[in-house]
N, CA, C and O of each residue as an XYZ file, in Angstrom:
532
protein
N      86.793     74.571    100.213
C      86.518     75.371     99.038
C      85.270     74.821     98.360
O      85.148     73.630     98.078
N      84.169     75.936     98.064
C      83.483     75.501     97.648
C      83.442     75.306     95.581
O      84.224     76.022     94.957
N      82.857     74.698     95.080
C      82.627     74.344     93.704
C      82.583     75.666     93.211
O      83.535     76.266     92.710
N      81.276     76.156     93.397
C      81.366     77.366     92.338
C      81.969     78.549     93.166
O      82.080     79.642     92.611
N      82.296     78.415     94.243
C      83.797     79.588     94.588
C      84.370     80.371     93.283
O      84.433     79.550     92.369
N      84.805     81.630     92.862
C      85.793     81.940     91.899
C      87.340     81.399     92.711
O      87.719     81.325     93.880
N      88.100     81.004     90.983
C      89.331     81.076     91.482
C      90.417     81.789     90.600
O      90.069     82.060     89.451
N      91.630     82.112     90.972
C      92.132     83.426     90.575
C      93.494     82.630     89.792
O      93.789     81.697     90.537
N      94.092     82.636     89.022
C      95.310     82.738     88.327
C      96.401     83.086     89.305
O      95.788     83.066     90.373
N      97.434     83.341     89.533
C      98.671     84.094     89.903
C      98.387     85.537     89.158
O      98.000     86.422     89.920
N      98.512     85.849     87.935
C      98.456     86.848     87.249
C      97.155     87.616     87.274
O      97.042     88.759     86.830
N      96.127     86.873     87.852
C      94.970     88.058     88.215
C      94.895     88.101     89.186
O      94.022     88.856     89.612
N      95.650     87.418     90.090
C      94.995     87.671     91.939
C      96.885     88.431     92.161
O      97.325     88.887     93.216
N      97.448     88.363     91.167
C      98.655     89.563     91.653
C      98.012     91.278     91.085
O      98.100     92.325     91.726
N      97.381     91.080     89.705
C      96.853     92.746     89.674
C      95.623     92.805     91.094
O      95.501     93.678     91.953
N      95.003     91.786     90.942
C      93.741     92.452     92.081
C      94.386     92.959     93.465
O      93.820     93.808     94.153
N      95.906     92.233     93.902
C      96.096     92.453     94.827
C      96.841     93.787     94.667
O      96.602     94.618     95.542
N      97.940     94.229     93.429
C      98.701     94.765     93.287
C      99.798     94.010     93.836
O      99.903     94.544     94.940
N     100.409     93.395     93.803
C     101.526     92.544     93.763
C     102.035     92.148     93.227
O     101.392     91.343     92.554
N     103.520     92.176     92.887
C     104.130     91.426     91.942
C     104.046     89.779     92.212
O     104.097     89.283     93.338
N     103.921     89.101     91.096
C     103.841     87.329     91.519
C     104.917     86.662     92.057
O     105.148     85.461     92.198
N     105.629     87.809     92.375
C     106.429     86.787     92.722
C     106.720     87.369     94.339
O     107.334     86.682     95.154
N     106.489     87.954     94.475
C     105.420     88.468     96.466
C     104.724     87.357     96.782
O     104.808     86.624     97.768
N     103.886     87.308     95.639
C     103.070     86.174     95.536
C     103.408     84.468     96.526
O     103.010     83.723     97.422
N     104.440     84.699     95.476
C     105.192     83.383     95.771
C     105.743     83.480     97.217
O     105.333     82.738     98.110
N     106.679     84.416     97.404
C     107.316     84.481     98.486
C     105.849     84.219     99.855
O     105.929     83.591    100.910
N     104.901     84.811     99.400
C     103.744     84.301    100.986
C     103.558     83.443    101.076
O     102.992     83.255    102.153
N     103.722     82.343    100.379
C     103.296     81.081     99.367
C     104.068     80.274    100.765
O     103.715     79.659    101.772
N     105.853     80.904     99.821
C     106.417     80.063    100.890
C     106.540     80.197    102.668
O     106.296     79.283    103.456
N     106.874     81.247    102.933
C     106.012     81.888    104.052
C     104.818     81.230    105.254
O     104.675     81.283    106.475
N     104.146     80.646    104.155
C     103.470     79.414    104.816
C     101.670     80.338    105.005
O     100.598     80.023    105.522
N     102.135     81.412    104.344
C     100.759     82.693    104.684
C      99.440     82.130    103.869
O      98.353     82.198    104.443
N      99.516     81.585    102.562
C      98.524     81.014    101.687
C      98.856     79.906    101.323
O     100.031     79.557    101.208
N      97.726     79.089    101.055
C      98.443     77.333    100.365
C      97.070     77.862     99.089
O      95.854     77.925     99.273
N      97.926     78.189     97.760
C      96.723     77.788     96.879
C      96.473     76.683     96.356
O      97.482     76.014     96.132
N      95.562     76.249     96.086
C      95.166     75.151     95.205
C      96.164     74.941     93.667
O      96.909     75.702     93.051
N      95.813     73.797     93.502
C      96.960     73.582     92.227
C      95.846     72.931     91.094
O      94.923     72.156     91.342
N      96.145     73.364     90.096
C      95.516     72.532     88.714
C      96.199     71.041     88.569
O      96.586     70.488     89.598
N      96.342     70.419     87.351
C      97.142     69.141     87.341
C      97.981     69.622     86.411
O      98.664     68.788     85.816
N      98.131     71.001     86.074
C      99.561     71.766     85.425
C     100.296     72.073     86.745
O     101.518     72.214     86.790
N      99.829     72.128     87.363
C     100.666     72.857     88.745
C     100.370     73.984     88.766
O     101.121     74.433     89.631
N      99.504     75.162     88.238
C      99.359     76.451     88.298
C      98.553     76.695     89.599
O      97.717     75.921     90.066
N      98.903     77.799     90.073
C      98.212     78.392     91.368
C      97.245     79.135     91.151
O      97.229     80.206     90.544
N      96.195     78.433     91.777
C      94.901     78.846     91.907
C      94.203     79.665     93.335
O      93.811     79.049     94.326
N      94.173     80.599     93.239
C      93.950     81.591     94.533
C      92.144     81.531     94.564
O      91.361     81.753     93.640
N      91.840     81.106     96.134
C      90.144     81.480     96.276
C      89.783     83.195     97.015
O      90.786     83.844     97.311
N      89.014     83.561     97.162
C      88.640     84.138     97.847
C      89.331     84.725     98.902
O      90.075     85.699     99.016
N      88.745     83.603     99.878
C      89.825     83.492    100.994
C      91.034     83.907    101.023
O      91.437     84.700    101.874
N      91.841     83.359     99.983
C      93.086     83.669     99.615
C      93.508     84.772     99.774
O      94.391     85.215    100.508
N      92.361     85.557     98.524
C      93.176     86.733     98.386
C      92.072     87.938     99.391
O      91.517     88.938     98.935
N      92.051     87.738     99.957
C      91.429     88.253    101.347
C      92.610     88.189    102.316
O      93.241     89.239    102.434
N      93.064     87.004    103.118
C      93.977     86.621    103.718
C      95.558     87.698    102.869
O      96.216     88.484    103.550
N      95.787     87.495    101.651
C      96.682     88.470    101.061
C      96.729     89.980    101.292
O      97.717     90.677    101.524
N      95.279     90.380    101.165
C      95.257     91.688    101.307
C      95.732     91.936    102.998
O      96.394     92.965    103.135
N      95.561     91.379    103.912
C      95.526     91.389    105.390
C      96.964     91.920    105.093
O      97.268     93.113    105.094
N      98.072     90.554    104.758
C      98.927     90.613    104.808
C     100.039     92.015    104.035
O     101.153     92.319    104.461
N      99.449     92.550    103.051
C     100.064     93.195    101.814
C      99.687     94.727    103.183
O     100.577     95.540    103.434
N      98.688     94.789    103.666
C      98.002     96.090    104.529
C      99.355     95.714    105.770
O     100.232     96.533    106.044
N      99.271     94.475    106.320
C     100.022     95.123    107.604
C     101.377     95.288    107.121
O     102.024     96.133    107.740
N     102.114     94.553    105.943
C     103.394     94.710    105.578
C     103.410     96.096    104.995
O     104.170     96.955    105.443
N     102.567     96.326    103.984
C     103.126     98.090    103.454
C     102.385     99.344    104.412
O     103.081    100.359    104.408
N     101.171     99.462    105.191
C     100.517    100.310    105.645
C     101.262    100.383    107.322
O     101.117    101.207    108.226
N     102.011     99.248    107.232
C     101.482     99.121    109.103
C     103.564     98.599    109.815
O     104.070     98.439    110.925
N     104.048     98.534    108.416
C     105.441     98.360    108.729
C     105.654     96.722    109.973
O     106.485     96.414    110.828
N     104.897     96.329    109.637
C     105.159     94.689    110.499
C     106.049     94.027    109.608
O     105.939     94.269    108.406
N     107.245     92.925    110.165
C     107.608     92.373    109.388
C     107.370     91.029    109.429
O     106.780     90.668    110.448
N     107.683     90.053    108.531
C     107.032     88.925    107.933
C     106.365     87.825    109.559
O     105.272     87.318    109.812
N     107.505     87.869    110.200
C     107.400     87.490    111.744
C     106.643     87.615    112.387
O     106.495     86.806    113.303
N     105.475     89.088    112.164
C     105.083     90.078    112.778
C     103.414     89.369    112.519
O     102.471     89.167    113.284
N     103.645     89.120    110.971
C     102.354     88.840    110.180
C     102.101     87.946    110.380
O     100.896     87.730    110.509
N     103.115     86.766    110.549
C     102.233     85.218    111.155
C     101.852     85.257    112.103
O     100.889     84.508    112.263
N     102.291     86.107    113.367
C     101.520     86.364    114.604
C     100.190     87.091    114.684
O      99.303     86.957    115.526
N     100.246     87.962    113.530
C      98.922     88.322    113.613
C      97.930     87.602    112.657
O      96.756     87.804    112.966
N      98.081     86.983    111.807
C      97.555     85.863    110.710
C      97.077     84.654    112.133
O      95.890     84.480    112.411
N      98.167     83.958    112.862
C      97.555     83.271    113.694
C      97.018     83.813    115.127
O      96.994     82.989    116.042
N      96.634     84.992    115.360
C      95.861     85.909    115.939
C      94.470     85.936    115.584
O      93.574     85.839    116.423
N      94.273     86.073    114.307
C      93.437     86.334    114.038
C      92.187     84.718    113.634
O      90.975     84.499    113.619
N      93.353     84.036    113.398
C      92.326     82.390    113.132
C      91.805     82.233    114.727
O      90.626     81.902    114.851
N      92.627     82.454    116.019
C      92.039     82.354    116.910
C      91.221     83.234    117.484
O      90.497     82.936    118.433
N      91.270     84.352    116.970
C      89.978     85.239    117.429
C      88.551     84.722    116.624
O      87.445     84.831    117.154
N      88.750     84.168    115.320
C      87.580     83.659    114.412
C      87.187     82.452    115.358
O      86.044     82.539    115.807
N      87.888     81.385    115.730
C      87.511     80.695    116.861
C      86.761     80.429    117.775
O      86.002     79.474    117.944
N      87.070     81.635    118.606
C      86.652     81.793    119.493
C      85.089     82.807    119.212
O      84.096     82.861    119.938
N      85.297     83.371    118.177
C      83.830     83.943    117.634
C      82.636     82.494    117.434
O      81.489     82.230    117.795
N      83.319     82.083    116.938
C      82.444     80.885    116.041
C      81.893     80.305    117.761
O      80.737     80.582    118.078
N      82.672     79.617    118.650
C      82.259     78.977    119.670
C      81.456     79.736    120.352
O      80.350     79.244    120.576
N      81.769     81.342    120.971
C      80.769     81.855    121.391
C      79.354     82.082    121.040
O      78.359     82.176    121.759
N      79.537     82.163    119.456
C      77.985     82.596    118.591
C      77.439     81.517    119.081
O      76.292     81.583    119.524
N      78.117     80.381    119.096
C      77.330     79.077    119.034
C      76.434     78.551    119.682
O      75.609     77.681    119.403
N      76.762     79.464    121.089
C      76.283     79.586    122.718
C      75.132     80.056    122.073
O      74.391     79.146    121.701
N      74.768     81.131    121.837
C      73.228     81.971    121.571
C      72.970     82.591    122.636
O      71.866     82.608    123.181
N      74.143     83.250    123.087
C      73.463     84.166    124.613
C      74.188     85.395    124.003
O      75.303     85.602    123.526
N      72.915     86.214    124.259
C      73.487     87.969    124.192
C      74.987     88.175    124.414
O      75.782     88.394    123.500
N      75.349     88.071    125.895
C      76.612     88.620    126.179
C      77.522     87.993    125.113
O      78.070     88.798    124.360
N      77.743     86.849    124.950
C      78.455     86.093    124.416
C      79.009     86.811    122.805
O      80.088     86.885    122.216
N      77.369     87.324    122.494
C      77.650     87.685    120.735
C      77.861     89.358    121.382
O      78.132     90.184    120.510
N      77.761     89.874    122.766
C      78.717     91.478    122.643
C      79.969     91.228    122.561
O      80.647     92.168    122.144
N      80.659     90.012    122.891
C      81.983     89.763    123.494
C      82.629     89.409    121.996
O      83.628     90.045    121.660
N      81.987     88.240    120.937
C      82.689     87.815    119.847
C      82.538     89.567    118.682
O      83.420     89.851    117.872
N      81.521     90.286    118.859
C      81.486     91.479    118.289
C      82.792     92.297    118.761
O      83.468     92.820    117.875
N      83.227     92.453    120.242
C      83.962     93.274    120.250
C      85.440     92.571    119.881
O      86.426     93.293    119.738
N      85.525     91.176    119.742
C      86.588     90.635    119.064
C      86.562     91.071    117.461
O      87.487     90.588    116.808
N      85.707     91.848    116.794
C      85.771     92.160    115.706
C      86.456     93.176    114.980
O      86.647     93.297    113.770
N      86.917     94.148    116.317
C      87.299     95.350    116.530
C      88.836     94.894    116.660
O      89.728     95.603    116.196
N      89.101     93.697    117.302
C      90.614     93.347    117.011
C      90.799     92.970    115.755
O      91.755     93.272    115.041
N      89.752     92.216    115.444
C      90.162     91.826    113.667
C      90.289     93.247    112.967
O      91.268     93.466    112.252
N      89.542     93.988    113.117
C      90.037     95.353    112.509
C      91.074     95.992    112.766
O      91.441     97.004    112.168
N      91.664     95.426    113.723
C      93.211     96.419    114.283
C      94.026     95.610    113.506
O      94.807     96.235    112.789
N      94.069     94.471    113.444
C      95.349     93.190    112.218
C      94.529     93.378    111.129
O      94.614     92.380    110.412
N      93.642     94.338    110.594
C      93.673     94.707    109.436
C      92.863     93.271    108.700
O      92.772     93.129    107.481
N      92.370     92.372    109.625
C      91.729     91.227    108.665
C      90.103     91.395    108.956
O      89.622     92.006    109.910
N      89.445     90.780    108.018
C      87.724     91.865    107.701
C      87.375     90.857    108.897
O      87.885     89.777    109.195
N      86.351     91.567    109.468
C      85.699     90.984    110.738
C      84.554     90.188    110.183
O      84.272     90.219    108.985
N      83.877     89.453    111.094
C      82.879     88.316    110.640
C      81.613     88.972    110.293
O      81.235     89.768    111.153
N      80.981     88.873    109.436
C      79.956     89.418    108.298
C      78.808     89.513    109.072
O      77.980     90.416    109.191
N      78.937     88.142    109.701
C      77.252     88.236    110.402
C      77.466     89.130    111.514
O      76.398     89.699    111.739
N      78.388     89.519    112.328
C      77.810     90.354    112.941
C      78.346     92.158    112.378
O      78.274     93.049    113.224
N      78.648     92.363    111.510
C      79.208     93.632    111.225
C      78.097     94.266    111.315
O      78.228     95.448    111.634
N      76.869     93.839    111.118
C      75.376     95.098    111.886
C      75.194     95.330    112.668
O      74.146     95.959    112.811
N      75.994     95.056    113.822
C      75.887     95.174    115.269
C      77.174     96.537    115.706
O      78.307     96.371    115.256
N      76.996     97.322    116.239
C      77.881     98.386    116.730
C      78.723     98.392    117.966
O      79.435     99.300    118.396
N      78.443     96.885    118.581
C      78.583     96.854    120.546
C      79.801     97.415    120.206
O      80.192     97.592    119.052
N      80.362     97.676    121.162
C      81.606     98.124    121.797
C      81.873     97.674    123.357
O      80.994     97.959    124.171
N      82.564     97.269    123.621
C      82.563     96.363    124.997
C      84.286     95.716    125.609
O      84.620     94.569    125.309
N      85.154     96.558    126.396
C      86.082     96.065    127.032
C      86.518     94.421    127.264
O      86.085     93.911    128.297
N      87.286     93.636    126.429
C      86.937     92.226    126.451
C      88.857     91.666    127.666
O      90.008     92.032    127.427
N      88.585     91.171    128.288
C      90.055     90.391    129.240
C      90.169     89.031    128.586
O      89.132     88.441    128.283
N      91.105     88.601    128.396
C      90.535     87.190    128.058
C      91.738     86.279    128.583
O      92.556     86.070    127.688
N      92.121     85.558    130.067
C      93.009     84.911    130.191
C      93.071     83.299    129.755
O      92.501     82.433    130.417
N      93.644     83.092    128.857
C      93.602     81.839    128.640
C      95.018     81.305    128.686
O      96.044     81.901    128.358
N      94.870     79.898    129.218
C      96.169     79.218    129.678
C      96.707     78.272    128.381
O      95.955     78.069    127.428
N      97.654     77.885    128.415
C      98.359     77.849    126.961
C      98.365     76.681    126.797
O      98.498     75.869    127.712
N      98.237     76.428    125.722
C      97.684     74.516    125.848
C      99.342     74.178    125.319
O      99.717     73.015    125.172
């Protein structure tokens, strides 16, 4: 987290989200968000946070997944960011059609795809066998 990051209350990152706080809480425990704490103990939501919330609030009310459903796609989606990040890293064309068309899965779990490449349009059939560590 960075310094001048905004950070959110419970009571303003539940209207921004539309959530009651205590949804809130329940993702909390869930294991879906860890917010930051003051030295009152109040929950402090970043960005991130309530980004990661909205994912969750979209596949639970829009998309009928249940809570089970959402950590699989919550940890779906950290490994598709992953594997974006390592490919970009390469600097070869194919590489950034392949982490682009992983962007298109982040759009199917409903979590925002990676910024730097959202100017790019590829579209591209991706296989990806990987063995399970």
């Amino acid at each position: 987290m960075r310094e001048s990051e905004p950070l959110y209350v419970i009571s303003v990152a539940s209207r921004l989200l539309q959530l009651h706080p205590q949804t809130l809480r329940k993702y909390e425990r869930e294991g879906f968000v860890a917010p930051s704490r003051t030295t009152g103990n109040l929950r402090l939501y970043s960005a991130e946070d309530i980004d990661r919330l909205r994912q969750v609030k979209t596949l639970v009310e829009e998309r009928g997944i249940n809570l089970a459903g959402v950590q699989l796609a919550l940890q779906l989606t950290g490994e598709i960011r992953s594997l974006q990040a390592e490919l970009r890293s390469r600097s070869r064309d194919d590489y950034n059609q392949i982490a682009s068309a992983l962007d298109e899965l982040l759009k199917m779990m409903d979590a925002s795809p990676d910024v730097e490449e959202q100017r790019r349009g590829v579209s591209i059939e991706v296989k990806v066998n990987r063995k399970a560590r």
